[in-house]
N, C-alpha and C positions, 0 to 999 in steps of 0.2 A: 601682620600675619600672626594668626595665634594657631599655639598646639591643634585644636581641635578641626582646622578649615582644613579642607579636602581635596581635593585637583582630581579630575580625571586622565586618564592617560592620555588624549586629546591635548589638556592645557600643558602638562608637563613637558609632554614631547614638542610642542611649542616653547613653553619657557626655556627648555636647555638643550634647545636648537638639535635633537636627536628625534627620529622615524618611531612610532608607534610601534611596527616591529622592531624596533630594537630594544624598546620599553618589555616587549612581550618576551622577548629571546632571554633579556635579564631576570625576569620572573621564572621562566621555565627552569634555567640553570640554577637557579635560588640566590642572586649574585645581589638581587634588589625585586624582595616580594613587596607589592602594596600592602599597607596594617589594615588595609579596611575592602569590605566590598559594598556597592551598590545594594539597593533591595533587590534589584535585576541581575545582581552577581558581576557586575561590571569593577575592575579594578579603581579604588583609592589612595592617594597616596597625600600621607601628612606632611608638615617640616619635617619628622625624623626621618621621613622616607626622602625626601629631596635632600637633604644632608646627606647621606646616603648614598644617593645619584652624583653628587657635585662629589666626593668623593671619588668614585669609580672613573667620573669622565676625568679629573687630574690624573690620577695611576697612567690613564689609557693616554692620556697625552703626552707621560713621560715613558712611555712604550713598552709598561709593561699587559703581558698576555692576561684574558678574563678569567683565566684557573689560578693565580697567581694572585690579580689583586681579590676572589676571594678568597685564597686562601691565607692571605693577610686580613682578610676584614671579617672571616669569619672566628678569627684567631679572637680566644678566651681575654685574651693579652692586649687586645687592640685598645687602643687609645688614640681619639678623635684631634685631638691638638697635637699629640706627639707625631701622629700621623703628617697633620698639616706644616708642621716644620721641617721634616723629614723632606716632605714635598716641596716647600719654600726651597731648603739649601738645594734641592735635584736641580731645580728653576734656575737659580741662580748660578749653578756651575754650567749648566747650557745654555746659560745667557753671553754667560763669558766666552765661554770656546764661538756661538755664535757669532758673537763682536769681534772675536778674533780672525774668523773666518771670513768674516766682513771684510775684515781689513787686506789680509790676501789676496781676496777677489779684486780689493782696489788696485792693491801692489801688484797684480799679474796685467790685470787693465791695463795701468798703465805702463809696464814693461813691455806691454804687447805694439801698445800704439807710440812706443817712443822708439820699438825696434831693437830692443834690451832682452839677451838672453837671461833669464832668471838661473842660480844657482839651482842643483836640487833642493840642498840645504834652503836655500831660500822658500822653494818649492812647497816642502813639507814640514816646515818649519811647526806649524800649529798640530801637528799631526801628530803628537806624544813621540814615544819610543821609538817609531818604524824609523830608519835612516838609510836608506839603500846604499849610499856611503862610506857608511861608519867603518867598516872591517875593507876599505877597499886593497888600499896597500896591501893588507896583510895576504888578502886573497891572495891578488899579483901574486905574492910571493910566493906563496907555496904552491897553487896551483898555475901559476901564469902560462904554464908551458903544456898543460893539457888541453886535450879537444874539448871538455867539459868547460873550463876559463873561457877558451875561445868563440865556442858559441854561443855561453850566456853572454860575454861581452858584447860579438853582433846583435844579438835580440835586444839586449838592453840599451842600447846607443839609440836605438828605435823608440825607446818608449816616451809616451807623453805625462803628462801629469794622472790626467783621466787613466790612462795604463795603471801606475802606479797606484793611485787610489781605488779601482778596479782588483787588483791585486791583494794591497792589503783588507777590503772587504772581505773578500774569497777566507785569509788569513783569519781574521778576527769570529767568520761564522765556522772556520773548522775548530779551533780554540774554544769556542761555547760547546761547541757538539761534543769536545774531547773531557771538556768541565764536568758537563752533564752527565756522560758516562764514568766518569773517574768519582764524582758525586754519589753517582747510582750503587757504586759496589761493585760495577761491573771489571769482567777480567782484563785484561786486555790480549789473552787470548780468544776472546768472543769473538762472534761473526762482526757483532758493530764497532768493537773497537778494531778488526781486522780492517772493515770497511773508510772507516775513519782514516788511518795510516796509507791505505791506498790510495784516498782524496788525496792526501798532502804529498805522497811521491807523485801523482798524477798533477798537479800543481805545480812542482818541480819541473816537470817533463814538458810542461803545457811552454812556463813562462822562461824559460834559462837551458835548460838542456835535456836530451835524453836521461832518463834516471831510471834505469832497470832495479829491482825489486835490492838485487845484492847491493847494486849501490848506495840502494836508501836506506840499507842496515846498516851500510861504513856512516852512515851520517846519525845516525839512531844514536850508535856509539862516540861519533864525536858529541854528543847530545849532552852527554852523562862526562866523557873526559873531559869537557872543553867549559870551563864554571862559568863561561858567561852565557851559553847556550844552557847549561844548568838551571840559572837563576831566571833567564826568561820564562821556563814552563813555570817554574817553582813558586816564581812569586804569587802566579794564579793560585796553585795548589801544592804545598809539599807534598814533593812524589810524584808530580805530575812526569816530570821529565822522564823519569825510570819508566813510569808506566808507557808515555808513548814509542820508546826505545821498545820495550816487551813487545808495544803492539806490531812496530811496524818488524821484527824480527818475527812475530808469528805468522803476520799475511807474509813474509819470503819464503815461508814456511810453506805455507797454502798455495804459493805458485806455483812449489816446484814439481 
């Protein structure tokens, strides 16, 4: 294949197994223009343009949004190899978690068919940070003797794996949406970081216990007193913590 041969959008969209519109939809956003047209005004598309394409479908395959890989690929800065390595290591760290993942779905298999309760820990083992566990004593302790202890404990004696993983979904897409706006400049007195803060006491209320607005302010504040609740927002974003304490003191604000 040399620089100058040419592919119609017909062949392309058969060689990198993608729909005609969706060749068309990448042209209109400017994400991947053909370098050439037809005498009939029909799109062409060179090597540089299929580099290009094999490009955009890696980004899309490691999930990121089409405003996003171009706005990497339209970047002055961009670089075709550094790119590709970039992508290589993404590859390879979700290879791994995959393999790992693998291997859980074995280990639960056969825990399942051997009649073997799985630990949580066992459970979530592949699952980074989240520990449903980790602070349990400590809870007992200090809250053990509340309605609040007691009912999350009911509900959660209840839950299954799917639960939990169900769960920290919920967690990890309110955490981008909090990124995004702490990113943005935005206050956290706004309407969307207000919105945001009412998701996560609503979350509370859903999966463990009633969480009235004031309550979720006594927790905003352990947020900020409490350095391991500190360092969880923080390590996303210094300051992140502070800000979602602000937020969710302004939506108790806005209920009352």
């Amino acid at each position: 294949m040399t620089q100058n041969v040419t592919h119609t959008v017909g062949q392309v969209a058969k060689l990198a197994h993608v729909s005609v519109r969706t060749l068309h939809h990448y042209d209109e956003i400017g994400l991947l223009e053909p370098s050439a047209r037809s005498d009939a005004g029909y799109r062409l598309y060179t090597l540089e343009d299929l580099e290009r394409l094999q490009q955009v479908l890696f980004y899309k395959e490691l999930g990121f949004e089409l405003d996003d890989i171009k706005a990497i690929m339209t970047d002055p800065g961009f670089d075709r190899r550094e790119a590709l390595v970039y992508q290589r290591d993404l590859i390879v760290e979700q290879a791994l978690r995959l393999e790992a993942l693998l291997g859980l779905i074995d280990k639960t298999i056969a825990a399942d068919e051997g009649g073997v309760r799985m630990t949580k820990e066992e459970m979530f083992e592949v699952f980074g940070d989240f520990d449903p566990s980790q602070y349990e004593d400590e809870v007992k302790e200090r809250w053990g003797d509340t309605d609040a202890y007691r009912e999350s404990a009911r509900r959660t004696s209840r839950y299954t794996k799917d639960d939990w993983s169900r769960f920290k979904a919920e967690g990890e897409q309110q955490m981008a949406r909090m990124i995004e706006l702490f990113d943005a400049g935005v206050a956290p007195g706004a309407p969307e970081a207000m919105d945001v803060a009412e998701e996560a006491r609503l979350q509370i209320d859903r999966w463990f216990y009633p969480c009235s607005r004031e309550m979720h302010a006594a927790l905003g504040d352990m947020y900020i007193a409490d350095a391991r609740f500190t360092a969880h927002y923080d390590r996303h974003r210094p300051g992140l913590a502070a800000w979602f304490r602000d937020a969710i003191r302004a939506n108790k604000a806005r209920g009352e």
